[in-house]
N, C-alpha and C positions, 0 to 999 in steps of 0.2 A: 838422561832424559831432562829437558827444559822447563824451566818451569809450568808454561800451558800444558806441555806433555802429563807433568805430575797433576795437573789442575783436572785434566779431563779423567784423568789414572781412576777415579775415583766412582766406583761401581758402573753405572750406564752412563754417566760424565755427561757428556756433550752430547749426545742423544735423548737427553731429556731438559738440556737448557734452550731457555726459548731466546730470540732474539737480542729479547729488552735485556734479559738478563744477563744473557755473552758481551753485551754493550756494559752493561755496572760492573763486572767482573774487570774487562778490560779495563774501565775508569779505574776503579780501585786500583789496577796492576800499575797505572801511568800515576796515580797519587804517590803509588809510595815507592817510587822509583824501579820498579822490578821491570818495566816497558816503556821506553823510549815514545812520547808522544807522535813524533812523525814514523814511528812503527806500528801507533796503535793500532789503524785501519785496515795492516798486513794482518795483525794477530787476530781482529775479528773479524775477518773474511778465513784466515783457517780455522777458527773455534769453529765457525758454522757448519765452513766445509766438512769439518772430522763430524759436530753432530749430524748432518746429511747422513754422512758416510755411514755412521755407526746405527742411524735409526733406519736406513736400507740393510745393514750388516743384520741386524737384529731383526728385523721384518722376516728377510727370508731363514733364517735361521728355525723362526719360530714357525711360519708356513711347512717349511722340509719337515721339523716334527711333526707338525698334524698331520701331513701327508702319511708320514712313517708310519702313525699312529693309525691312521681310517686305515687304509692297508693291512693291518696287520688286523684289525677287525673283520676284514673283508666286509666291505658296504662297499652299496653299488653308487657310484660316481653321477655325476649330472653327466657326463658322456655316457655310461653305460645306460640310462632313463630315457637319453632322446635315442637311443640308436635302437632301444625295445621300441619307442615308440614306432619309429621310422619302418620297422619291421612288423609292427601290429597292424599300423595303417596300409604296408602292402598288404597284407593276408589280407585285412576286410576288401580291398581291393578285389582281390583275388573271389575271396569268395562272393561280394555283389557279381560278378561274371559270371561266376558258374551258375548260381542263382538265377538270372536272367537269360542264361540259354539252356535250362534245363525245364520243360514244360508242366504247365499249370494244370492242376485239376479240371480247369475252364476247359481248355485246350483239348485236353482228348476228349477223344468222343467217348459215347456210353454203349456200352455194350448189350446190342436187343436181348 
Protein backbone atom coordinates (compact mmCIF):
# COMPACT_ATOMS: atom_id res chain seq x y z
CA UNK A 1 0.00 0.00 0.00
CA UNK A 2 1.45 3.66 -0.94
CA UNK A 3 1.86 5.93 1.16
CA UNK A 4 -1.74 8.07 0.44
CA UNK A 5 -3.19 4.41 0.77
CA UNK A 6 -1.62 4.29 4.38
CA UNK A 7 -2.62 7.90 4.83
CA UNK A 8 -6.27 7.39 4.21
CA UNK A 9 -5.84 3.62 6.09
CA UNK A 10 -6.58 5.49 9.10
CA UNK A 11 -10.11 4.96 10.65
CA UNK A 12 -12.83 6.92 8.33
CA UNK A 13 -9.55 8.59 6.54
CA UNK A 14 -10.54 10.46 3.64
CA UNK A 15 -14.03 10.58 4.30
CA UNK A 16 -13.83 12.98 6.86
CA UNK A 17 -10.97 15.12 5.39
CA UNK A 18 -12.20 18.27 3.86
CA UNK A 19 -10.76 19.80 0.94
CA UNK A 20 -8.44 22.49 2.58
CA UNK A 21 -7.09 19.74 4.53
CA UNK A 22 -6.43 17.04 1.59
CA UNK A 23 -4.58 20.25 -0.08
CA UNK A 24 -2.15 20.71 3.58
CA UNK A 25 -1.72 17.02 3.67
CA UNK A 26 -0.52 16.92 0.18
CA UNK A 27 1.66 20.09 0.77
CA UNK A 28 3.18 18.56 3.65
CA UNK A 29 3.59 15.09 1.38
CA UNK A 30 5.49 17.53 -1.48
CA UNK A 31 7.75 19.43 1.53
CA UNK A 32 9.14 16.52 2.57
CA UNK A 33 9.90 14.73 -0.41
CA UNK A 34 7.24 11.71 -0.07
CA UNK A 35 5.22 13.33 -3.51
CA UNK A 36 6.66 14.66 -6.50
CA UNK A 37 5.28 18.41 -6.96
CA UNK A 38 4.00 17.91 -10.64
CA UNK A 39 2.21 14.69 -8.93
CA UNK A 40 0.77 16.69 -6.46
CA UNK A 41 -2.65 17.61 -8.25
CA UNK A 42 -2.97 13.69 -9.31
CA UNK A 43 -2.75 12.74 -5.54
CA UNK A 44 -5.26 15.45 -4.54
CA UNK A 45 -7.85 14.87 -7.04
CA UNK A 46 -7.50 10.92 -5.76
CA UNK A 47 -7.52 11.85 -1.81
CA UNK A 48 -10.91 13.57 -2.67
CA UNK A 49 -11.96 11.08 -4.96
CA UNK A 50 -11.53 7.95 -2.22
CA UNK A 51 -13.02 10.67 0.48
CA UNK A 52 -16.13 10.88 -2.11
CA UNK A 53 -16.05 7.36 -2.29
CA UNK A 54 -15.81 6.40 1.22
CA UNK A 55 -18.34 9.14 2.54
CA UNK A 56 -20.99 7.54 -0.27
CA UNK A 57 -19.52 3.97 0.98
CA UNK A 58 -20.40 4.85 4.58
CA UNK A 59 -23.63 6.70 3.88
CA UNK A 60 -25.41 3.73 2.47
CA UNK A 61 -23.87 1.47 4.79
CA UNK A 62 -25.32 3.17 7.54
CA UNK A 63 -28.93 3.76 5.64
CA UNK A 64 -29.08 -0.23 4.88
CA UNK A 65 -28.67 -0.45 8.87
CA UNK A 66 -31.54 1.58 9.74
CA UNK A 67 -33.31 0.12 7.19
CA UNK A 68 -32.47 -3.29 8.74
CA UNK A 69 -33.09 -1.96 12.01
CA UNK A 70 -37.11 0.00 11.34
CA UNK A 71 -37.79 -3.56 9.72
CA UNK A 72 -37.06 -5.58 12.18
CA UNK A 73 -39.36 -3.28 14.47
CA UNK A 74 -41.86 -3.46 12.17
CA UNK A 75 -42.98 0.33 11.76
CA UNK A 76 -44.91 1.47 9.16
CA UNK A 77 -42.91 3.16 6.32
CA UNK A 78 -43.88 6.78 4.79
CA UNK A 79 -45.11 4.27 1.74
CA UNK A 80 -47.10 2.34 3.96
CA UNK A 81 -48.90 5.97 5.54
CA UNK A 82 -49.59 7.34 2.06
CA UNK A 83 -51.01 4.20 0.55
CA UNK A 84 -53.43 3.95 4.05
CA UNK A 85 -54.01 7.20 3.18
CA UNK A 86 -54.91 6.79 -0.61
CA UNK A 87 -57.18 3.94 0.70
CA UNK A 88 -58.97 5.94 3.46
CA UNK A 89 -59.72 8.76 0.92
CA UNK A 90 -61.21 6.14 -1.43
CA UNK A 91 -63.64 4.70 1.17
CA UNK A 92 -64.70 8.36 2.25
CA UNK A 93 -65.34 8.46 -1.40
CA UNK A 94 -67.06 5.56 -1.42
CA UNK A 95 -69.09 6.35 1.38
CA UNK A 96 -70.24 10.31 0.41
CA UNK A 97 -71.91 8.17 -2.53
CA UNK A 98 -73.73 5.81 -0.79
CA UNK A 99 -74.79 8.63 1.42
CA UNK A 100 -75.98 10.70 -1.27
CA UNK A 101 -78.13 8.22 -2.99
CA UNK A 102 -79.59 6.72 -0.06
CA UNK A 103 -82.76 8.99 0.92
CA UNK A 104 -83.24 11.58 3.59
CA UNK A 105 -85.77 11.81 6.24
CA UNK A 106 -87.00 15.00 4.17
CA UNK A 107 -87.59 12.68 1.30
CA UNK A 108 -90.03 10.17 2.32
CA UNK A 109 -93.11 10.96 2.83
CA UNK A 110 -95.06 10.52 6.34
CA UNK A 111 -97.11 8.06 6.93
CA UNK A 112 -101.27 9.30 7.56
Amino acid sequence: MGLIGKSIDFGLGAALLTAEKARELVDDLVKRGKVAKEDSEGVLSDLLSKGRQEREDIQKMVTNEIRTALSKMDIATAEDLRRLERRIAILEDKLYLLEQSQPTAEDTPLSP
